[in-house]
C-alpha angles and dihedrals in degrees: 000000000000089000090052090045087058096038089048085040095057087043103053086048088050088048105044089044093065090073091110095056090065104029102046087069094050098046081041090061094043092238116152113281089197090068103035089062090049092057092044088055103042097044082049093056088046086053087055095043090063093045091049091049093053087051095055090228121150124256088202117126135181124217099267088048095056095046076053097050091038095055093041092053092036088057086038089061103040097052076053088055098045100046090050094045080049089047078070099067102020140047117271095240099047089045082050097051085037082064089057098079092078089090081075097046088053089056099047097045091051088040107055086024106047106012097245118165124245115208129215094242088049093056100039078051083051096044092045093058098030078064089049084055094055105041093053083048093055128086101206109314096342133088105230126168137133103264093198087060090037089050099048087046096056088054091054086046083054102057093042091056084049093052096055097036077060093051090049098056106014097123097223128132097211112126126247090263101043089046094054091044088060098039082053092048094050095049088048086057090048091060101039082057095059096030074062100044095044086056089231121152130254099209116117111218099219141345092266098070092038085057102044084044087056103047078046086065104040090045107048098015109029093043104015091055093038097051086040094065100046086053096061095042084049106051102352140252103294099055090036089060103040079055074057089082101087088066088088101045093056095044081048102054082038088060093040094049107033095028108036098244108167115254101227126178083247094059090047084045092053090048103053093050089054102051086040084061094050088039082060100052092047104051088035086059095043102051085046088058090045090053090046099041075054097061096043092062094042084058 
């Protein structure tokens, strides 16, 4: 289990890392970014849907279930919100990587909130990519960056260590697939709403948007939530978002290569520190579960 919980984990941050692939177009071509996430959304949950009626699993909820749902999609959407208002003032990739501290957030959270214990090894992983961060975030020996963008960022990294501390407790039996239909559904209500209230039109312009908004949401909501979910019920919410370090990497070599985003060493710099950080909390972990498995068969 602990093998499947790393190997969802790494999928849902490539995944996820791939959002400026698809929303630097659309922002590119000035189209509405309220209604291209609800589309994305929306055509997500559909996806899900299917996949729930083939299943044969019931769609039914109770009360304490919906306010869950409801809460999960409404902090989904809002760390959405908050990374694509920060690809305004900064690059993709170091917005991207800005996201990244909320690793930190989660284990704190869980940590002053639930007591739950943070390891050495855990906190030398967190320092090591925190250093990553800044570094990416730094021009020669000074730290410059716009802090309207880094603040704005760090909303979005707050939600989104909201989102999976939620996940983590929330004392539901839905399964991992019905829970993300519903977190994508309610995220897909929060944008229709503002899509409403911003008076903007719902009206796509041709099939090739609709299709590239369509492979956005399979991509970095319909794979990179569900496998998201399984991770942390598979190894919890701490080691699920230090894997989520690889979300800025991607988002980085996606800006390099497709935006023109100069490849600096400290760029390369940034980036190793960061997937040395995540190499250390995997091989920590996984000599932890051999040592254990050991004593277990010894007994």
């Amino acid at each position: 289990m602990k093998v499947k919980g790393y190997l969802y984990a790494i999928i849902s941050a490539i995944t996820y890392g791939l959002i400026p692939l698809f929303i630097l177009p659309i922002k590119q071509i000035h189209f509405s970014l309220n209604v291209a996430l609800f589309y994305r959304f929306f055509i997500s949950s559909l996806f899900l849907l299917i996949l729930l009626k083939y299943k044969k699993e019931s769609l039914k909820i109770n009360r304490k279930e919906l306010m869950t749902f409801g809460v999960l999609g409404s902090l989904f959407a809002m760390s959405s919100d908050f990374l694509f208002l920060a690809y305004d003032y900064l690059s993709a990739g170091i917005a991207s990587t800005i996201l990244f501290v909320y690793p930190v957030i989660v284990a704190l959270i869980m940590a002053i909130f639930f007591r739950e214990r943070i390891t050495l090894v855990t906190a030398i992983s967190l320092i090591i990519t925190l250093a990553g961060v800044y570094i990416l975030s730094t021009k020669g020996r000074a730290f410059d960056i716009n802090f309207t963008g880094l603040s704005i960022a760090l909303a979005s990294a707050l939600c989104y260590s909201l989102y999976i501390v939620k996940v983590n407790k929330a004392k539901v039996k839905a399964s991992g697939v019905k829970t993300t239909f519903f977190s994508l559904l309610f995220s897909a209500m929060y944008y229709l709403l503002k899509s409403l209230l911003w008076k903007e039109s719902l009206i796509l312009p041709n099939l090739n948007l609709l299709l590239d908004i369509a492979i956005f949401g399979l991509l970095t909501s319909v794979v990179s939530i569900t496998t998201l979910v399984y991770a942390i019920r598979y190894i919890g919410s701490t080691p699920t978002a230090i894997l989520g370090a690889l979300e800025p990497v991607v988002a980085v070599l996606i800006s390099v290569f497709l935006f023109h985003e100069l490849l600096t060493l400290q760029l390369i710099v940034g980036i190793t520190c960061i997937l040395a950080g995540v190499l250390i909390s995997i091989v920590f972990a996984s000599n932890k579960d051999t040592e254990e498995s050991k004593r277990e068969i010894s007994c």
